[in-house]
N, C-alpha and C positions, 0 to 999 in steps of 0.2 A: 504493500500500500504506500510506503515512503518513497519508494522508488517512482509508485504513479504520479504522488502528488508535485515529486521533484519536475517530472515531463511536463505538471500543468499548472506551473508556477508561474505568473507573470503580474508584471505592475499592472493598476488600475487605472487607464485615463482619467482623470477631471472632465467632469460632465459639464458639456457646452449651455447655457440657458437659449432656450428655445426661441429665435428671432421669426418674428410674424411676416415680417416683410419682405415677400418673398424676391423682387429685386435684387435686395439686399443680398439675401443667402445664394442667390443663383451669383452675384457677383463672386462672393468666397468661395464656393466652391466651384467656381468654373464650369458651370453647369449650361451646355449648349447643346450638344448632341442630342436627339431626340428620339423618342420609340412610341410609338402609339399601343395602348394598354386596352383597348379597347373599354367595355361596361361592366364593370364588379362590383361587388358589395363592397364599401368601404370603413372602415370603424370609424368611428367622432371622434372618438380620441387621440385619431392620428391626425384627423384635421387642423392643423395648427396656426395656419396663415391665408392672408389676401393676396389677390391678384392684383394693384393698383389703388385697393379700396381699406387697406387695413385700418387708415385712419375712424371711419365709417363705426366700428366696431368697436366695443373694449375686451377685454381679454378669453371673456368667458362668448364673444362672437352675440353679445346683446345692443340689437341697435341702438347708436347715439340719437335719433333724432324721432320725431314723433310720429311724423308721416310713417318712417320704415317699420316703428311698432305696430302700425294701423295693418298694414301690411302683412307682416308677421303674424298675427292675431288673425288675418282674416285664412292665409295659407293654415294656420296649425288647426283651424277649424273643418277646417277641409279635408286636412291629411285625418282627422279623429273621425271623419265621418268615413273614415277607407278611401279617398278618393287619389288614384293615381297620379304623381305629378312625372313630368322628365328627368332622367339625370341629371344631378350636378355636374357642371364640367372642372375640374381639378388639374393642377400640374402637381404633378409628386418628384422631391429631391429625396435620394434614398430613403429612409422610412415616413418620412413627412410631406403632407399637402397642402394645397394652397387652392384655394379657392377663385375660379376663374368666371365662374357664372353659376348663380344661386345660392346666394349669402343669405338669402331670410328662408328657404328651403330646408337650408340645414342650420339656422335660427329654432322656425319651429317643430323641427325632426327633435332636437335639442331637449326642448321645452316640454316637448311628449314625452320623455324618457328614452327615446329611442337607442340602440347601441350601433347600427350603421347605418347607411344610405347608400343607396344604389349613384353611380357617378361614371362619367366617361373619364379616361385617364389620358394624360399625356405624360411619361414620363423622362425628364431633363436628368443624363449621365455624367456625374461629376469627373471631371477630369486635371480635377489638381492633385498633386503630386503627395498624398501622404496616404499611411498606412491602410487607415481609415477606407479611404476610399476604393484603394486596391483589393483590399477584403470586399469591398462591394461589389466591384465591378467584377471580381474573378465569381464571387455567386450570382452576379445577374448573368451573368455568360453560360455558367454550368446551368442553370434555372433551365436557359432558353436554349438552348443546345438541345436540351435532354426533355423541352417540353413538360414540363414541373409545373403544378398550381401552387405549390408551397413553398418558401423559403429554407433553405436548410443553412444554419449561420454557424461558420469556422473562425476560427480568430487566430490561426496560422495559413500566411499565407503560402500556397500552391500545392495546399492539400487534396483540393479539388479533384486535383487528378485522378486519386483512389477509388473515390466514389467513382466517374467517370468509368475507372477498367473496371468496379462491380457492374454496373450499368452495361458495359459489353461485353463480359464473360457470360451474363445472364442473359444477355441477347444471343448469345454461342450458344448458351446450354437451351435456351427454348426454338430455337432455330434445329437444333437436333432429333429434339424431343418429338417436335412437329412434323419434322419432313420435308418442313417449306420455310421459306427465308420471312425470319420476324422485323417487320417495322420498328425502327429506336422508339415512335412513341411509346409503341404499343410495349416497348420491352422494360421501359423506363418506368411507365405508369405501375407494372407488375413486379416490380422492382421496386419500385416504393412502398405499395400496398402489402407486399408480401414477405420483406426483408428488409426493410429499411423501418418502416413504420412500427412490427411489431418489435425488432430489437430496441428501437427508441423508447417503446412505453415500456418493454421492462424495466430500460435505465431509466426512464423517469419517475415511474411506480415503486422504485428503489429509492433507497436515501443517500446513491453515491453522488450525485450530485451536489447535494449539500457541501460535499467537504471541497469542490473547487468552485468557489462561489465566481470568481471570474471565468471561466468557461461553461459555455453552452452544453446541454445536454449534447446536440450533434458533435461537439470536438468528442464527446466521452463516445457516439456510437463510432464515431469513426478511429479511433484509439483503439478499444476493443475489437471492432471487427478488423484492423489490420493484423493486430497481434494474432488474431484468432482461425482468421482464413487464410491471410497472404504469408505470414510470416510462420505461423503453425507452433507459436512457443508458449511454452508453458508461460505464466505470471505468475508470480506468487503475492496476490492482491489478499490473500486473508479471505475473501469473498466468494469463492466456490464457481466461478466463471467457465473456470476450463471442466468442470462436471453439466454444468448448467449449461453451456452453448456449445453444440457440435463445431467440429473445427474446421469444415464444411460448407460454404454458404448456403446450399444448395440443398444438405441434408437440414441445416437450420429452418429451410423455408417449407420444406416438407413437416418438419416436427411443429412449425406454426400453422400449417394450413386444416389439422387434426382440432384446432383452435378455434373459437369464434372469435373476436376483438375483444370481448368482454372478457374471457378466461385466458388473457396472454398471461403467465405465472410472472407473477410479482420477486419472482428470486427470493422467496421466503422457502425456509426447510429445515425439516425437524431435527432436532439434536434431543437425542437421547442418550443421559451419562446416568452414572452412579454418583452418591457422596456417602463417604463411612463418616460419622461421627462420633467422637468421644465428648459424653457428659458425664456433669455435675448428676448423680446419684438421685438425688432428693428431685432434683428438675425433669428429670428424664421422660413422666408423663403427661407432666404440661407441655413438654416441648415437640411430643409425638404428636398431642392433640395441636400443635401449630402448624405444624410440618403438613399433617395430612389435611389442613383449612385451605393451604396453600393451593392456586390451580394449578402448579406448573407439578407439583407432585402425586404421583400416580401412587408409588409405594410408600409402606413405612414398616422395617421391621426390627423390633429388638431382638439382640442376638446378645449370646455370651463368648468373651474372650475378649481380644483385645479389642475390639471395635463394641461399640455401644450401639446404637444404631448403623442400618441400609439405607436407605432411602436412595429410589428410582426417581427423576425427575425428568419432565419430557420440557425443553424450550423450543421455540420459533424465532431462527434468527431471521435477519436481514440481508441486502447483497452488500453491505458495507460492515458490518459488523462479523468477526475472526471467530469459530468458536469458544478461545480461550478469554475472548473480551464478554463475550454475552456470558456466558460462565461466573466469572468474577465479578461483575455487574453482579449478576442474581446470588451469589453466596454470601460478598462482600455487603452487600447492598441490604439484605435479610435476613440467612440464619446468623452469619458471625455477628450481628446485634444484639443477638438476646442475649440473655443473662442462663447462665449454665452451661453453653458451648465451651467448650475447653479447646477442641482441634476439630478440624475438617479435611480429610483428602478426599480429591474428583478422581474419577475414572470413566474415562470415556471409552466405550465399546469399539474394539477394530475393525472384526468383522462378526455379523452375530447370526444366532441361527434360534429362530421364534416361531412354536407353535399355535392358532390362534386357538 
């Protein structure tokens, strides 16, 4: 796990405050090159600026003047009775838009609660020269290359590439499979949906992300799956990975297609150990009736000789947590508290053989 966190270790930029003016921000970042986006749903909350008219507005996008409320008032009544209006028209600078026609549209989208609004896009490519940018530009290219409706964000750049040869080894292996030669979108989309997407939600239904709060869930799938597929090496992440994900991409997509979205396994799994306990005498049956209150414990037996107590205990770890840490969590954290515990040894089972 130290070894992984070393790989995904890096400073934090200082976050930019958000300039409305979209001008403005097309001037800094160089933003001329053009791509037409066609009609998408778009979030509010990425809405951030004006086209010409920011003045018009203050921050929360509430008109300044009285006429434009009359206005506003009469569209949100409209939109509340269902009634269909046209796209907003928008220019978007990598994740941010700017409003270019229909400013009290998405005034009273707003004001209804709404969380998006349908909008035409025109999207302006920044082309000044920093990190930032080149991390964008190399995932707007892999995006549209590969025909993608969703963003997938790396923060090393010319990682790209990897995904890209998943993308065409899996267009190899379905072009086989078939008989007949498979189209990139067609192989890309199935690719996504079918290995990309589900390895994703395990790391994100996991708590290893947590531990590199500057990296993207996508650097972590794409971490793993090179160590996993391309490269074929073990890890020693404490995490159980190389049990949990074939080393295979191909058998991975198989073992997820046996899945529906809703049951991609969360990388949780059972640990079953032993704890011998040596007690205080006089405690021994208050502490049996604690032990066996407890959920995580199944057994409780007193014995004679040098052990005082058995006790079977079954945990559920996580894909970030080691079994010797979830362990010592629950021993340290429980029974060494109480009062009559003298000693505790674990014994975790190697290989076991269980009648039901």
């Amino acid at each position: 796990m130290e070894a992984l966190k070393g790989l995904f270790t890096k400073s934090t930029p200082n976050e930019t405050p958000i300039n409305p003016n979209f001008d403005a921000v097309r001037r800094e970042e160089e933003a001329f090159a053009t791509i037409e986006r066609g009609v998408s749903e778009v979030a509010l909350e990425k809405i951030v600026g004006s086209v010409g008219r920011y003045h018009d507005f203050d921050a929360h996008f509430k008109p300044k003047s009285f006429n434009s409320d009359d206005r506003v008032d009469s569209i949100r009544k409209e939109m509340a009775r269902g009634k269909s209006f046209p796209p907003i028209s928008l220019y978007q600078i990598k994740d941010h838009y700017y409003i270019l026609d229909g400013h009290h549209r998405f005034s009273a989208a707003t004001q209804l609660g709404h969380t998006t609004i349908k909008a035409r896009i025109l999207e302006l490519l920044p082309s000044k020269d920093t990190l930032e940018n080149r991390l964008y530009l190399e995932m707007v290219d892999f995006k549209d290359r590969y025909h993608l409706s969703a963003d997938i964000i790396l923060t090393e750049p010319g990682q790209y590439r990897y995904l890209a040869e998943q993308i065409d080894e899996h267009r190899a292996f379905l072009s086989e499979q078939s008989g007949k030669p498979v189209e990139s979108a067609q192989a890309s989309a199935d690719w996504y949906r079918t290995i990309y997407l589900p390895l994703k939600t395990i790391i994100d239904n996991s708590t290893l992300a947590e531990a590199f709060a500057d990296r993207t869930v996508d650097d972590l799938y794409h971490y793993i799956s090179l160590h996993q597929w391309k490269f074929g090496k073990s890890r020693h992440y404490g995490i159980g990975i190389d049990r949990l994900i074939p080393k295979n991409m191909e058998q991975f997509r198989e073992k997820m297609a046996e899945r529906s979205e809703q049951e991609y396994p969360e990388m949780r799994r059972e640990i079953v150990a032993f704890i011998l306990i040596n007690v205080e005498g006089r405690h021994e049956t208050k502490i049996m009736e604690k032990l066996f209150a407890l959920d995580e414990v199944r057994e409780v037996h007193s014995v004679h000789g040098a052990i005082d107590l058995i006790v079977r205990i079954r945990l559920m770890r996580d894909l970030l947590s080691s079994d010797a840490e979830l362990l010592s969590q629950f021993i340290h954290g429980t029974i060494r508290q109480w009062n009559g515990i003298i000693s505790t040894q674990t014994l975790l089972p190697g290989e076991s053989m269980v009648k039901q």
